[in-house]
Structures are given as structure tokens and as C-alpha cells.
C-alpha positions in Angstrom: -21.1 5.4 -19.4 -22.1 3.5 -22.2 -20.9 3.6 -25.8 -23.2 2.7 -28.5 -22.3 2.6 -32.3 -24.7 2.6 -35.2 -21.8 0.9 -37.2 -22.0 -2.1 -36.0 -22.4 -3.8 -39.7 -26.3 -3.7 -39.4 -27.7 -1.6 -42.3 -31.1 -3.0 -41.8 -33.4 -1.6 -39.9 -35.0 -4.5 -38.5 -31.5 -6.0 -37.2 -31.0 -2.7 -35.1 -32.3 -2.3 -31.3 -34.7 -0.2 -30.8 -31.8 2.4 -28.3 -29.7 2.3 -31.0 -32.2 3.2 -33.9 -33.2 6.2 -31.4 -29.9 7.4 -31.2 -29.3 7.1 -34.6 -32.6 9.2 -36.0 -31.8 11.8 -33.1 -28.4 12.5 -34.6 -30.6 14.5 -37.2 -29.1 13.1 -40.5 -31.0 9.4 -40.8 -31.8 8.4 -44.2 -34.3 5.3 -44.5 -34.3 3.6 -47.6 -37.5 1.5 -48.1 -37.2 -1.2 -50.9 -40.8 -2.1 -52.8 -41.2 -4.8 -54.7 -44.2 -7.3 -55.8 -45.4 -10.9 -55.3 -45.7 -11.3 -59.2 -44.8 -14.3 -62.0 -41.4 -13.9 -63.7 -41.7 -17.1 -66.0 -40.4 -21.0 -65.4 -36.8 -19.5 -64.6 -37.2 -16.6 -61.9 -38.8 -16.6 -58.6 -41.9 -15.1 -57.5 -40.2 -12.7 -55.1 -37.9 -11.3 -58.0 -38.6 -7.7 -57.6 -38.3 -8.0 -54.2 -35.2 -9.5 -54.1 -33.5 -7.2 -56.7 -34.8 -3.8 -54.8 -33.7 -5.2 -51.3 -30.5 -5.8 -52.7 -29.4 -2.7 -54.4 -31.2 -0.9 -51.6 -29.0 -2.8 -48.8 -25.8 -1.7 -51.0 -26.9 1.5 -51.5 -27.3 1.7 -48.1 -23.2 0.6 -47.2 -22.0 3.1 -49.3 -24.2 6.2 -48.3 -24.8 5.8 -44.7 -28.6 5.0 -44.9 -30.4 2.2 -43.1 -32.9 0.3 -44.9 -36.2 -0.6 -43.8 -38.2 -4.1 -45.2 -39.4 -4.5 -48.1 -43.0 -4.3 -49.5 -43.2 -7.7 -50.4 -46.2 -7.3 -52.6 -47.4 -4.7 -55.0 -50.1 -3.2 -57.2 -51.5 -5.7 -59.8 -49.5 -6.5 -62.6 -50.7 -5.4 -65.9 -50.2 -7.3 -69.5 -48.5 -4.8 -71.0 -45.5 -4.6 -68.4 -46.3 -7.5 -66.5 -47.6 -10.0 -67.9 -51.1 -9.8 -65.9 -52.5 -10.7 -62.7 -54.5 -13.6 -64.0 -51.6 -15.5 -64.3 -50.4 -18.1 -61.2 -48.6 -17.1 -58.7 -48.8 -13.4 -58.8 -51.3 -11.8 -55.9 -51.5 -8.7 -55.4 -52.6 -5.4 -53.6 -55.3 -3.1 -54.5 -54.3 0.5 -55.1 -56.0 2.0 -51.8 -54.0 -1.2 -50.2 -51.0 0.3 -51.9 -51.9 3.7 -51.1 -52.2 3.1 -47.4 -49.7 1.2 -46.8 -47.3 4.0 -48.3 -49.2 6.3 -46.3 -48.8 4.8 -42.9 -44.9 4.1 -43.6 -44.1 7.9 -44.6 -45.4 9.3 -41.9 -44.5 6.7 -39.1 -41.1 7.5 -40.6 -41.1 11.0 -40.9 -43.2 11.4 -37.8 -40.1 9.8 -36.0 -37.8 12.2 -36.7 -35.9 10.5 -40.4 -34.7 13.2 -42.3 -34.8 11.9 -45.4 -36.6 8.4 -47.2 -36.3 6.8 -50.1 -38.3 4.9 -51.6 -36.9 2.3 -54.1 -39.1 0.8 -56.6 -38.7 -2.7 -58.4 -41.9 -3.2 -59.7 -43.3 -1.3 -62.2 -46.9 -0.8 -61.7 -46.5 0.3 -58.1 -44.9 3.5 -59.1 -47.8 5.8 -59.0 -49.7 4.1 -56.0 -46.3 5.3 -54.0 -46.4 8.8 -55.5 -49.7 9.0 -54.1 -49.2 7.7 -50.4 -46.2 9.6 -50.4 -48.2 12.9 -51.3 -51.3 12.1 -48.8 -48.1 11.0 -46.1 -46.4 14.8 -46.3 -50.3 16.4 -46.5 -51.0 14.8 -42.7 -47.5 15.9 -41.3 -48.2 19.8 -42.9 -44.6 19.4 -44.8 -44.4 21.5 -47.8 -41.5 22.8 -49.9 -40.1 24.3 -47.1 -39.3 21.5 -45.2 -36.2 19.7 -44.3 -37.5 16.4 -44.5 -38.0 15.0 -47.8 -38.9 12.0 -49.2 -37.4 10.5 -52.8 -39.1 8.5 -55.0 -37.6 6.3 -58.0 -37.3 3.2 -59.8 -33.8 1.4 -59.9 -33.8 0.9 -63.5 -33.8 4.5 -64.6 -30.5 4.3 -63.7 -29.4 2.1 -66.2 -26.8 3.6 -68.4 -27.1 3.9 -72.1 -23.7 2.4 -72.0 -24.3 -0.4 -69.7 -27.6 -0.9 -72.0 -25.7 -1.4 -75.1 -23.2 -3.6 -73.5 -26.3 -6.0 -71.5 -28.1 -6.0 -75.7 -25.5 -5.7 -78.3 -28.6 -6.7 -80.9 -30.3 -3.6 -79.7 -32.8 -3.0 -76.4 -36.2 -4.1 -76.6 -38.0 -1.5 -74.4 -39.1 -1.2 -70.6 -42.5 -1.9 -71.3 -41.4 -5.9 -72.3 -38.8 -6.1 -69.8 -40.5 -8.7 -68.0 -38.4 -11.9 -67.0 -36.1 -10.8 -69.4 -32.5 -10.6 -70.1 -32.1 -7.6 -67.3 -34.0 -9.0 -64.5 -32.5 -13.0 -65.3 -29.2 -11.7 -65.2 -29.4 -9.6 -61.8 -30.8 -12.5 -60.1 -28.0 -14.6 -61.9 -25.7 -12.1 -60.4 -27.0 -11.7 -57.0 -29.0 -15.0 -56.3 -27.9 -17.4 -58.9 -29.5 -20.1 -56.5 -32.7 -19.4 -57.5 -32.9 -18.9 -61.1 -33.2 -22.2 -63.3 -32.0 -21.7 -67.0 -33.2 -25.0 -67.8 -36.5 -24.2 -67.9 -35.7 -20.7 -69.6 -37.8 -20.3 -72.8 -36.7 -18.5 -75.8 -39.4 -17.1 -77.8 -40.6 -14.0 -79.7 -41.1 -10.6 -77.8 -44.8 -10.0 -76.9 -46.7 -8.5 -80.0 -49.7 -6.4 -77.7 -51.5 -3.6 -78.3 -51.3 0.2 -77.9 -54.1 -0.1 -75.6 -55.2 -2.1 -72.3 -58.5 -4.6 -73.0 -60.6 -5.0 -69.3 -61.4 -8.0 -68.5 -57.6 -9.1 -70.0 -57.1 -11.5 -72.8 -55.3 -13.6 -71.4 -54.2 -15.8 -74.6 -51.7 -12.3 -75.5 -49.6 -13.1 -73.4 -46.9 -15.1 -73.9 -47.4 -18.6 -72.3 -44.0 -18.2 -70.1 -45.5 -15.0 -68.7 -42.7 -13.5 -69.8 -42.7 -10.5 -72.1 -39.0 -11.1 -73.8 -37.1 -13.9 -73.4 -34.1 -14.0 -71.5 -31.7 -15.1 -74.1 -28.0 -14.3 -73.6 -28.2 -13.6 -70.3 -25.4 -13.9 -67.5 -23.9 -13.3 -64.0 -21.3 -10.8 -66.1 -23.7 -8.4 -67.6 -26.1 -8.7 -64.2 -22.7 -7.9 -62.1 -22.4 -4.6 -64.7 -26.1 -3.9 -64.1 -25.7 -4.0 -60.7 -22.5 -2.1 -60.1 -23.7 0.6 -62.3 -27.1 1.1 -61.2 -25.5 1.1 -57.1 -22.7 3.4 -57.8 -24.8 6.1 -60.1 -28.0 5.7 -57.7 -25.6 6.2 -54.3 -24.1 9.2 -55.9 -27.2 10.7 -57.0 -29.2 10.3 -53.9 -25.9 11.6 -52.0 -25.5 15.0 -53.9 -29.3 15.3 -52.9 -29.4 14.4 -49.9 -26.1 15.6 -48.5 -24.8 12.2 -47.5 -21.4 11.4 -45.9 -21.2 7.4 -45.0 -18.7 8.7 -42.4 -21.3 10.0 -40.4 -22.7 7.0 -39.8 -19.4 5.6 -38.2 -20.2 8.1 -35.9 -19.7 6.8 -32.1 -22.7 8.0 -29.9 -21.8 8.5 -26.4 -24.9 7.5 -23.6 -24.7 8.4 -19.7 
């Protein structure tokens, strides 16, 4: 006889084998959690993988305190936009088309599902992907014939709505901007400050007025509205301390969420599976 574990430290998918991932989904309680990020400009200070990085992250923790395993990352995302993104004529962002998006999603969900995972959730660090996923998701649980009476489900949010008023008023005591310029900003510079402080270089931080845009988007862009940085606030008075309060906020109120949901017990994933 052979003993297997699924607690062998791995919460990524991709460092499971493939006998142990079976084992895993046919103990009919496997939650995926599928990260989604961008390839996208975040000014002089922040790397191009930023979104990326920060929904991996929280995903992979997430993941340790709920039980689920977490699948890679979508790398890159729908175009960024100048009103939350700065825009996809700047350098270094490249992106995907929405049917790109679309079918990507697609494929995923229902490779997933089809496998027997009983629930997925999809966390979003990028904001313009957010209804390119709704979408795939919706076409993904049309092909498996899954309608409100189904046990499987699939979940479908963005880490920052799950930021505290609290934690907000302690990360900007001068007040909070808005989402829609919280682009290279204080929050994201200070997660990564947090989490990857390796890769984010304050010396080339630029302080400098939010963007001033208007209540409408202009096609082809005009690309002298945004900010030179390519950021839409600057990241002034940001640190590892408020990104460590972002972080163990957002984790702890997202795990218990998705866990009342979803019915979660991190035990069962200790669970020792027993092979002849």
C-alpha cells in the first residue's frame, strides 16, 4: 500500500504530480484558485508583472489558510485603459484582446470544472480584465449545462474590494483618492514594498499631481493625459507597514469570505489519502 498526502507544503498546482492532484479533486471538495493579472506599465518604480505578482500572492496565501490549491496565473490581461490604467500605448504594457481574454477563461473553467473541481475562484489584479472573465466564466458553465442548481460553482472577484474602510483610512490619512486613479499608487507600491521589496525602486518614484481626465474615454487615446510616469497618483508615503496591513487584511477577510461560501475547512486538506 501506498500513502499519498496532498499536504505536502505544495499549494500550487503546478508543483503537484499529476496522482496526487487526482486524488486530491476525487476527494470531492477541491477548490482551485486561479490568480489573473496583466503584463501592464506601473511607472519608473514598479515592475511590469505587478498585478501579477500581487494576485499570485494573496491567492497562494489564501490558498494556506483555506485548503485551496492554486493554479498559474494569467500573466497578461485585457488592454489597459487611460482612465484606470494609464493606456496601452504606453511601453511595456501588451496585452490581450477581449475574445483572447474570453477564451482563455473559457477553456480554463471548463478544463477545471470538467475535471471534477468543485469550486474555482478566480482572483482578479487587474482591473480591466474584470468583465472579459465574467464572460468566459458565463460561456464556461453554458458548455458544461451547469445552472443554479449545481454544486460546482465558480467565484469571481477582485482583491481590492476587500479593502477595509478602516485599513483605507489608515493606508491615506489625507483622504483616498479613488480606484479609478489607483494606478502605481500608494496601494499597489506598498504591497509590492511588502511582498517583493526587491523589485520596486523608490528612487525613481515620481511625486506629482493625481491625473485630471475626463468623464469620458476619447478613441484613438490622447496620449499627452496621461501623466508622463504612467502613473495615475503618485505613490507618496508609501511603505512595507501599510502594504503588510493591506495584505493581512485583504487575506484574512477574503479567506473568510470565500470559506463561509464555499464551505471550507483547511483540515480537509491535511487529509491522508490511502492508495492500494
Amino acid at each position: 500500500m501506498t500513502i499519498t498526502t496532498t499536504s505536502s507544503g505544495a499549494v500550487r498546482l503546478a508543483h503537484l504530480d499529476a496522482h496526487t492532484y487526482r486524488d486530491w479533486v476525487t476527494s470531492g471538495h477541491a477548490t482551485v484558485i486561479l490568480p489573473a493579472g496583466a503584463f501592464e506599465q506601473h511607472g519608473p518604480h514598479l515592475p511590469l508583472g505587478t498585478d501579477a505578482t500581487l494576485s499570485t500572492t494573496i491567492a497562494e496565501t489564501v490558498g494556506r489558510q483555506t485548503g485551496a490549491k492554486v493554479a498559474e496565473p494569467f500573466t497578461y490581461g485585457y488592454k489597459s485603459q487611460q482612465k484606470s490604467g494609464g493606456g496601452n500605448h504606453l511601453p511595456g504594457t501588451v496585452s490581450l484582446d477581449a475574445e483572447a481574454l474570453v477564451a482563455m477563461t473559457r477553456n480554463l473553467v471548463t478544463g477545471f470544472l470538467g475535471q471534477g473541481i468543485q469550486n474555482l475562484v478566480i482572483l482578479n489584479g487587474h482591473y480591466e480584465n474584470y468583465q472579459f472573465l465574467y464572460e468566459g466564466v458565463d460561456l464556461a458553465l453554458r458548455d458544461l449545462g451547469l445552472g443554479s442548481d449545481a454544486e460546482q460553482c465558480v467565484l469571481l472577484l477582485s482583491y481590492w474590494d476587500f479593502v477595509s474602510d478602516t485599513t483605507l483610512g489608515a493606508v491615506y490619512p489625507d483622504g483616498f483618492p479613488g480606484w479609478d486613479i489607483e494606478h502605481g499608487g500608494v496601494l499597489e507600491t506598498s504591497l509590492m514594498l511588502h511582498l517583493r521589496p526587491e523589485l520596486v525602486d523608490m528612487g525613481r518614484a515620481v511625486s506629482h499631481p493625481p491625473a485630471d481626465l475626463p468623464r469620458f474615454d476619447r478613441l484613438p487615446v490622447v496620449p499627452g493625459r496621461t501623466p508622463a510616469t504612467g502613473c495615475l497618483s503618485a505613490p507618496d508615503g508609501s511603505d512595507a507597514v501599510k502594504g503588510q496591513l493591506l495584505f493581512d487584511q485583504v487575506v484574512a477577510d477574503l479567506s473568510q469570505e470565500i470559506s463561509a461560501e464555499l464551505g471550507l475547512s483547511p483540515a480537509r486538506d491535511k487529509e491522508v489519502l490511502a492508495t492500494p
